[in-house]
C-alpha positions in Angstrom: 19.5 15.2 -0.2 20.7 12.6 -2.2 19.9 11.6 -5.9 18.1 8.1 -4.4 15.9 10.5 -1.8 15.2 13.0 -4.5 13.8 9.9 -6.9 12.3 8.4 -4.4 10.5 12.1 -3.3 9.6 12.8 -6.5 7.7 9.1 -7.4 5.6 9.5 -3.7 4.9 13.1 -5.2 3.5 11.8 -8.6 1.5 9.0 -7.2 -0.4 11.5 -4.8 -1.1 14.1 -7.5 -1.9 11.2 -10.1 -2.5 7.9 -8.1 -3.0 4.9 -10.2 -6.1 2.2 -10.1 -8.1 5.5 -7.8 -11.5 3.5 -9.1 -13.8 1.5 -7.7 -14.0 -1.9 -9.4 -18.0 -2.7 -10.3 -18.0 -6.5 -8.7 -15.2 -6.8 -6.7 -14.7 -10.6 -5.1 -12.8 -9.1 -2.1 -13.5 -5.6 -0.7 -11.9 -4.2 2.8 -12.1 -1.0 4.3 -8.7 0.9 6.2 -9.1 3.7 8.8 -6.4 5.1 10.5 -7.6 7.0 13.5 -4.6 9.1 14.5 -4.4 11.4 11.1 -8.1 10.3 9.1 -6.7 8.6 6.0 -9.4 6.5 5.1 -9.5 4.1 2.1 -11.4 1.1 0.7 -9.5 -1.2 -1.3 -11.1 -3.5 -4.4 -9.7 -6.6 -5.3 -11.4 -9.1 -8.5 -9.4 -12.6 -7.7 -9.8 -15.6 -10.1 -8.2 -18.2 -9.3 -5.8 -17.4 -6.9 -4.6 -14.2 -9.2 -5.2 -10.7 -8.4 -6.7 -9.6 -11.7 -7.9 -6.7 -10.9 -7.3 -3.7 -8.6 -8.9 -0.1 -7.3 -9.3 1.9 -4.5 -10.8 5.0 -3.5 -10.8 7.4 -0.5 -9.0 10.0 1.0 -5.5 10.7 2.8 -2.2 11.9 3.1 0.2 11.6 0.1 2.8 9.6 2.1 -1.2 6.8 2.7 -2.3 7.8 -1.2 1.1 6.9 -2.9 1.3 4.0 -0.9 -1.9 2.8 -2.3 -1.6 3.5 -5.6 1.9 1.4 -6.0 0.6 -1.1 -4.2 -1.9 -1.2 -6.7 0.3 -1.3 -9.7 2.5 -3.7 -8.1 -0.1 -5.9 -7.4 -1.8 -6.8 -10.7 -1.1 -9.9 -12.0 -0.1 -11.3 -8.7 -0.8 -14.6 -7.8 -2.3 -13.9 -3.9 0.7 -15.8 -2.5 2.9 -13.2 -4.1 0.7 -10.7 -2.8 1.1 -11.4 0.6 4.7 -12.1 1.1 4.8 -8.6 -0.8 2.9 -7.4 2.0 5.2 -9.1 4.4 8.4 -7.6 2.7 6.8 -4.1 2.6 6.0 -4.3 6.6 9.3 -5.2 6.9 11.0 -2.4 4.8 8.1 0.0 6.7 9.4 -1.3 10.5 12.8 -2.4 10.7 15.4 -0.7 12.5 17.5 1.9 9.8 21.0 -0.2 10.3 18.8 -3.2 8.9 19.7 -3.8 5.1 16.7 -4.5 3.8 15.3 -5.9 0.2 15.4 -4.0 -2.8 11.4 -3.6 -3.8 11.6 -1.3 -6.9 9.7 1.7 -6.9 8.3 0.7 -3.5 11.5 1.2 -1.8 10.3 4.7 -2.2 9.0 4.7 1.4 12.2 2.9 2.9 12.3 6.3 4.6 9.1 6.2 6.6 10.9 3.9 9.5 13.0 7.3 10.4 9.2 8.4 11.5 7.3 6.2 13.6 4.9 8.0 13.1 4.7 8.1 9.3 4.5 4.3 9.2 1.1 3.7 9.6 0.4 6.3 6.8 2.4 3.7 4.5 1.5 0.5 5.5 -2.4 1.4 5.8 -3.1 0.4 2.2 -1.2 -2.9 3.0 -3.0 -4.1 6.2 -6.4 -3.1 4.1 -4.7 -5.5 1.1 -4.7 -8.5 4.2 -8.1 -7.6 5.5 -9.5 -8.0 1.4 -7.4 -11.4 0.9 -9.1 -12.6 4.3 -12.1 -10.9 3.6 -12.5 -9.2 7.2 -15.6 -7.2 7.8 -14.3 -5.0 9.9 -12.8 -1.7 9.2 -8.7 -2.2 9.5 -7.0 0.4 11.6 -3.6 -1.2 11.9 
């Protein structure tokens, strides 16, 4: 395995064991909730937005570590964010998630972690979960994401 893959391991690893923002925020302004059927990683995702700035983060639930790191970097990544930022994140993280390996794709700092996921098709709902439940909030959908 290669230096990059072991960093990149090891940062999934310690966001599972000791995920960041794992709270749920007392008044959130946006709230969504993100299923996925096929494996049962189930989260809900707190956002507190003033205007147009993510000030505040959390989200609780359960899941796989690939689904529970995701989550938590998003997290951290997202504070601070002005929603704009936020979603074209999102878009550059679906993109890094999906795109065919030969595609170079965009450095994203510590969430180039999961890069790797788009060798398993089947690994890449378990990373962008967190993500689609991020665009539900920010569009304040009712209904429980499973994307």
């Amino acid at each position: 395995m290669s230096e990059l893959s072991d960093l990149y391991q090891e940062v999934i690893l310690d966001h599972n064991r000791r995920p960041r923002n794992f709270r749920v925020l007392e008044r959130p302004t946006h709230h969504a909730e993100g299923f996925n059927p096929l494996c049962g990683d189930h989260f809900n995702l707190f956002l507190n937005v003033d205007d147009g700035v993510i000030t505040d983060v959390g989200f609780q639930g359960e899941g796989c570590a690939i689904s529970k790191a995701s989550a938590s970097l998003m997290t951290d990544a997202l504070k601070g964010c002005p929603v704009s930022h936020a979603l074209a994140l999102f878009d550059k993280f679906q993109l890094m998630a999906t795109a065919p390996m030969e595609l170079e794709i965009e450095d994203l700092g510590k969430l180039s972690a999961f890069s790797g996921v788009r060798q398993f098709p089947a690994r890449v709902k378990c990373a962008t979960l967190a993500w689609h439940t991020l665009k539900a909030a920010l569009s304040r959908v009712t209904k429980t994401t499973t994307e």
